[in-house]
C-alpha positions in Angstrom: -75.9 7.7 -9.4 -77.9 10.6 -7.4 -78.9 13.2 -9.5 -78.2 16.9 -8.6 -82.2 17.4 -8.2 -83.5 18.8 -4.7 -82.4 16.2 -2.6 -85.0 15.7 -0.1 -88.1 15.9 -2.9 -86.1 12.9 -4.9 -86.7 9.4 -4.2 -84.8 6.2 -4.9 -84.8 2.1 -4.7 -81.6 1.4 -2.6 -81.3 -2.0 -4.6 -80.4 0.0 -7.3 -77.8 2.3 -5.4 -76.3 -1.4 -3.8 -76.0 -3.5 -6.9 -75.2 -0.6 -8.7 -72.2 0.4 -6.6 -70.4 -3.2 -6.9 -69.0 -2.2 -9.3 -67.1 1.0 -7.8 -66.0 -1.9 -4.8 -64.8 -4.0 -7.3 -62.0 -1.8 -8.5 -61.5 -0.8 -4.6 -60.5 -4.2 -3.4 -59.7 -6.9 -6.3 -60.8 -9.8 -3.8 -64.2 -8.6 -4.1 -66.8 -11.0 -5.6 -70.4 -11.2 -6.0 -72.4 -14.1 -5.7 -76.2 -14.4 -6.4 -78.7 -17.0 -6.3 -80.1 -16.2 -9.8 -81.0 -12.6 -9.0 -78.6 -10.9 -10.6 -81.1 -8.6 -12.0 -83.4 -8.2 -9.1 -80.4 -7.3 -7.1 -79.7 -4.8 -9.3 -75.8 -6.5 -10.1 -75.6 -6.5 -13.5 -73.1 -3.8 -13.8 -70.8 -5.5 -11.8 -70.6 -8.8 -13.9 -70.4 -6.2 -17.3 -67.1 -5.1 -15.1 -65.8 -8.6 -14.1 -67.2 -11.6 -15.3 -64.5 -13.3 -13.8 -65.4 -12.2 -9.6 -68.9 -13.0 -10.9 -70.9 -16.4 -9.5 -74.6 -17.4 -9.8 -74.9 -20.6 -7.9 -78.8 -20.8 -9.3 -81.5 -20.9 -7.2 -79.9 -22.5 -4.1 -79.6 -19.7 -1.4 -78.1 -22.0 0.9 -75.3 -23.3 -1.8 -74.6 -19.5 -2.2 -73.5 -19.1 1.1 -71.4 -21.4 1.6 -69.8 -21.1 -1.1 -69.2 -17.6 0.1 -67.9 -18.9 3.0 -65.3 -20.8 1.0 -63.8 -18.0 -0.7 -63.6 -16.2 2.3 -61.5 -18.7 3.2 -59.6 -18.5 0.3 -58.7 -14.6 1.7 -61.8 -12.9 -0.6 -64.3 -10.8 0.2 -67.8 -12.2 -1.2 -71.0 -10.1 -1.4 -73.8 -12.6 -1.6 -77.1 -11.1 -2.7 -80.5 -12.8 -2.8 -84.2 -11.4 -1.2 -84.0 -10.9 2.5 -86.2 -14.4 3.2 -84.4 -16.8 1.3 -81.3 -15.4 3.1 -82.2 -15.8 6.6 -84.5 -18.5 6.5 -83.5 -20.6 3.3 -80.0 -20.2 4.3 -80.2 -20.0 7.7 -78.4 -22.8 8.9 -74.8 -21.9 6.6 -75.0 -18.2 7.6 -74.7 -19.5 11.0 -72.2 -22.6 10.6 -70.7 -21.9 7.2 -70.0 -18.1 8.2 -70.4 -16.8 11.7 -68.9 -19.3 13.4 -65.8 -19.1 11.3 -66.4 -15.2 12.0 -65.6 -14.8 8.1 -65.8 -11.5 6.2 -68.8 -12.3 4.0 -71.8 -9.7 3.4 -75.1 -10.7 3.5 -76.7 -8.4 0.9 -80.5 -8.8 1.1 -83.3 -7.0 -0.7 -87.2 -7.3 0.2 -87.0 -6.0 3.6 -90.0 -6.1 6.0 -93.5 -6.1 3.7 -91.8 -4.1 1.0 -92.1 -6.9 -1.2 -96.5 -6.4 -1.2 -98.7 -8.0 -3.3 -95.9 -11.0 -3.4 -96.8 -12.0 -0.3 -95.7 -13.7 2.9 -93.0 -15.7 0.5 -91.8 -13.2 0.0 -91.4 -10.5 3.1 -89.1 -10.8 5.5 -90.8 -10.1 8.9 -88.2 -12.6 10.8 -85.1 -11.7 9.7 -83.5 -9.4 11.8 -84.9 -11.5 14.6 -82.7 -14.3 13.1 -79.7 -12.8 12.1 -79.9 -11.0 16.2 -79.5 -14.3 17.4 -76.4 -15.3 15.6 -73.4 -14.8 17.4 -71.1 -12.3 15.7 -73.4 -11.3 13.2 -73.5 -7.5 12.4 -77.0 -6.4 11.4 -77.5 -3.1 9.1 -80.7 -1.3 8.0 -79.6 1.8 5.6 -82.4 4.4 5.5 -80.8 6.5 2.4 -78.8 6.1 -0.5 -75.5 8.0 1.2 -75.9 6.0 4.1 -75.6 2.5 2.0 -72.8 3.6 0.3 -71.0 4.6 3.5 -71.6 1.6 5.1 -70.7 -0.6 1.8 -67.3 1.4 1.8 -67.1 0.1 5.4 -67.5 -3.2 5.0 -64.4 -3.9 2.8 -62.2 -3.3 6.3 -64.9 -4.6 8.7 -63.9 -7.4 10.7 -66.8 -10.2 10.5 -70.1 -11.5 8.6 -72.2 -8.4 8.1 -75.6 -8.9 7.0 -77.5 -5.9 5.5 -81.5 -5.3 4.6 -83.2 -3.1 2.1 -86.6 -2.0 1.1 -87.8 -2.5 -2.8 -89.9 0.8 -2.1 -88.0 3.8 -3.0 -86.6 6.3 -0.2 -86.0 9.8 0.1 -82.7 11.0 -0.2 -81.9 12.5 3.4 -78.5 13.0 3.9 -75.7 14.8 1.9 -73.5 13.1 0.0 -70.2 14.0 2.3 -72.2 12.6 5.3 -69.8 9.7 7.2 -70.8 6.9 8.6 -70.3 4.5 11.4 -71.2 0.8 11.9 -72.2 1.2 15.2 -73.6 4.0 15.4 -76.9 5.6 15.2 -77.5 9.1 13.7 -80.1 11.5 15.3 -81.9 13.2 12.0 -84.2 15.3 14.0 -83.3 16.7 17.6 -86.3 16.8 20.0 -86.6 16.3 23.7 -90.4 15.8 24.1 -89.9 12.1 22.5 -88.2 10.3 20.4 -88.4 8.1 17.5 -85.7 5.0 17.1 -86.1 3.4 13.8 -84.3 2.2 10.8 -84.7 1.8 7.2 -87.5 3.1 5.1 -89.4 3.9 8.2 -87.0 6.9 8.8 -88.2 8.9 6.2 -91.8 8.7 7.8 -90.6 9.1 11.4 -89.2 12.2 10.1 -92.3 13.5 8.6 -94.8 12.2 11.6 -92.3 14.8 13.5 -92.2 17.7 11.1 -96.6 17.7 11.8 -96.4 17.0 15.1 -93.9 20.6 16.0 -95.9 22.3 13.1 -99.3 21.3 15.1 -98.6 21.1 18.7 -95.4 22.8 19.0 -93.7 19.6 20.2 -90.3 18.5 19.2 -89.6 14.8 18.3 -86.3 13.8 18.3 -85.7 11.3 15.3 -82.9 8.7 15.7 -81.6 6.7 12.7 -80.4 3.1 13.5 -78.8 1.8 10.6 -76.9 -0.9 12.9 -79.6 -2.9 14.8 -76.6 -5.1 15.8 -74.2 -4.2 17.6 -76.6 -1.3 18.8 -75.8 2.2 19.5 -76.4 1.9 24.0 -75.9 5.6 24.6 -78.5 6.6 21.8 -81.2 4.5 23.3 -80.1 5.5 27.2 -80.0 9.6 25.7 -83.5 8.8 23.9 -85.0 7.4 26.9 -84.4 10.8 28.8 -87.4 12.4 26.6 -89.6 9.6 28.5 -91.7 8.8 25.6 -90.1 6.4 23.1 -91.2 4.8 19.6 -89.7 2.1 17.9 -90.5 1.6 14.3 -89.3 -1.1 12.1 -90.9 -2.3 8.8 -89.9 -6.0 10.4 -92.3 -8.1 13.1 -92.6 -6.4 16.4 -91.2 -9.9 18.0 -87.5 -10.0 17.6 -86.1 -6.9 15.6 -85.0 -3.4 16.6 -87.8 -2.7 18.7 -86.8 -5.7 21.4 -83.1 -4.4 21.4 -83.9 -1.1 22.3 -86.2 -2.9 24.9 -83.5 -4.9 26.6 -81.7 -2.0 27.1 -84.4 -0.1 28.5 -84.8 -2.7 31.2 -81.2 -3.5 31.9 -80.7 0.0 32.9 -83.6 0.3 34.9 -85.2 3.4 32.5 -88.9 4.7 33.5 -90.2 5.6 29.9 -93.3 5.5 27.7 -92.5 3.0 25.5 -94.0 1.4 22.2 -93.1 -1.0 19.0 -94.5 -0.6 16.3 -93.8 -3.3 13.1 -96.0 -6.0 11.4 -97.8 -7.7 13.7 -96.8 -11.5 15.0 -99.4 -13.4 12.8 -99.5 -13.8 9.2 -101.7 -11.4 7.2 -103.4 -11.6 4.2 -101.1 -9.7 0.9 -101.3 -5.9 0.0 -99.3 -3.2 -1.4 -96.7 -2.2 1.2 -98.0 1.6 1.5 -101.2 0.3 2.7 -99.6 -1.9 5.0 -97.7 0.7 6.8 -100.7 2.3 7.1 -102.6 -0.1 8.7 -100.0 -1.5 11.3 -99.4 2.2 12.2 -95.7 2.5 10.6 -96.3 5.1 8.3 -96.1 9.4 9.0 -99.6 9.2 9.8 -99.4 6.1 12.2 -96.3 7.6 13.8 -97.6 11.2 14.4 -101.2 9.4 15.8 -99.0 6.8 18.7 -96.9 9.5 19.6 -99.4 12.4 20.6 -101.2 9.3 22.3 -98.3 8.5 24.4 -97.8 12.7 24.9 -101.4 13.1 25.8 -100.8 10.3 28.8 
């Protein structure tokens, strides 16, 4: 699945490691069954329905069908992966992953691709700026954000004794590879990549791989030392990682998701309720519709990328 190459020079689309790895779940837990809304192959599932045709559904284009029909055969005592892009799940389906499968508390994943602006030139349909924001709200809803294709996997092998509706994001842009392949993970809790005490970064997702970077320049040109913190789990959030990251008294939070609503205002209520003095900054798309462009450039503009990160954080040092 990963090749043997350098690990940290390689790069790869986590849609591919997802889908891909249904398969591998499959023959883990025989109640295991995918169900798409007609994106088997932008999901990257195929393999799995080569495997078993029989745990296989497409509902067609009806996001909100899918759902509850996952609900139902989690009633039924099996465990449904629903996959579709990340807009059409929170907003399309909105109303059934709240009625049909939180409030029953049931164990279906939520398996989302087009995270954030990933999606580009496809436009505002097709990003998901709001969805963390929405899944947040729902009660009992755990919210992941894997940053590398290791950390999916972990948290994919997770999910099949996980207690609850999980709903997990992805990017379509490909990732570095920046963990080893023995690396454990916990739903729950964060993982600090880079250790620094003259900041830190908090961010999830494909912004990780950039957070690391902006740091790398920033000890290479100024000798200071970022600490980099990866939260895969936006919800329930890692407390103690925000409350230790706050001691460094400058924190970023970087999300490729609107600055209203996602990561960035969890790590901001926390800040608060514990009465923490810090320099403190979200950065994310910003909370107004904006015209369509490849995501890269994006980044760029709204600050997200290496070279957005390294410029807000020597502005926050320099205060």
């Amino acid at each position: 699945m990963i090749s043997k190459s350098d690990k940290y020079q390689e790069q790869v689309y986590l849609r591919d490691i997802i889908g891909g790895y249904m398969a591998e779940l499959g023959s883990i837990n025989d109640k295991t069954v995918v169900v798409n809304a007609d994106l088997m192959g932008t999901c990257r599932t195929k393999s799995f329905y080569d495997k078993y045709p029989e745990r296989t559904v497409n509902v067609g284009i009806a996001e909100a069908d899918m759902v509850s029909f996952s609900a139902g055969l989690a009633h039924e005592g099996y465990m449904p992966f629903a996959f579709t892009m990340a807009p059409f799940m929170s907003m399309r389906a909105c109303e059934q992953c709240r009625d049909d499968v939180a409030y029953g508390n049931l164990n279906v994943r939520l398996i989302a691709t087009y995270a954030g602006l990933s999606g580009g030139i496809s436009g505002a349909t097709h990003w998901s700026m709001e969805d963390c924001a929405i899944m947040n709200s729902i009660g009992g809803m755990t919210v992941l954000e894997p940053s590398d294709p290791y950390e999916a996997l972990s948290l994919m092998r997770s999910m099949i004794d996980y207690v609850g509706p999980i709903y997990m994001r992805s990017s379509i842009i490909p990732v570095k590879v920046l963990y080893n392949s023995d690396t454990e993970f916990q739903i729950g809790k964060a993982v600090v990549v880079r250790k620094g005490n003259d900041g830190a970064f908090i961010c999830s997702g494909v912004v990780v791989q950039y957070a690391l970077k902006a740091a790398d320049k920033i000890c290479n040109k100024y000798g200071k030392e970022i600490r980099v913190i990866d939260f895969h789990t936006i919800k329930p959030l890692d407390t103690n990682a925000v409350i230790n990251a706050a001691t460094t008294g400058n924190v970023i939070v970087a999300q490729d998701h609107s600055v209203v609503g996602g990561l960035g205002y969890k790590v901001a209520e926390v800040i608060a309720s514990n009465r923490i003095t810090t320099n403190f900054k979200i950065l994310g798309s910003p909370d107004k519709f904006i015209p369509m462009a490849h995501a890269e450039y994006l980044y760029h503009e709204f600050e997200y990328d290496a070279e957005g990160l390294e410029k807000n954080m020597m502005l926050m040092l320099q205060k």
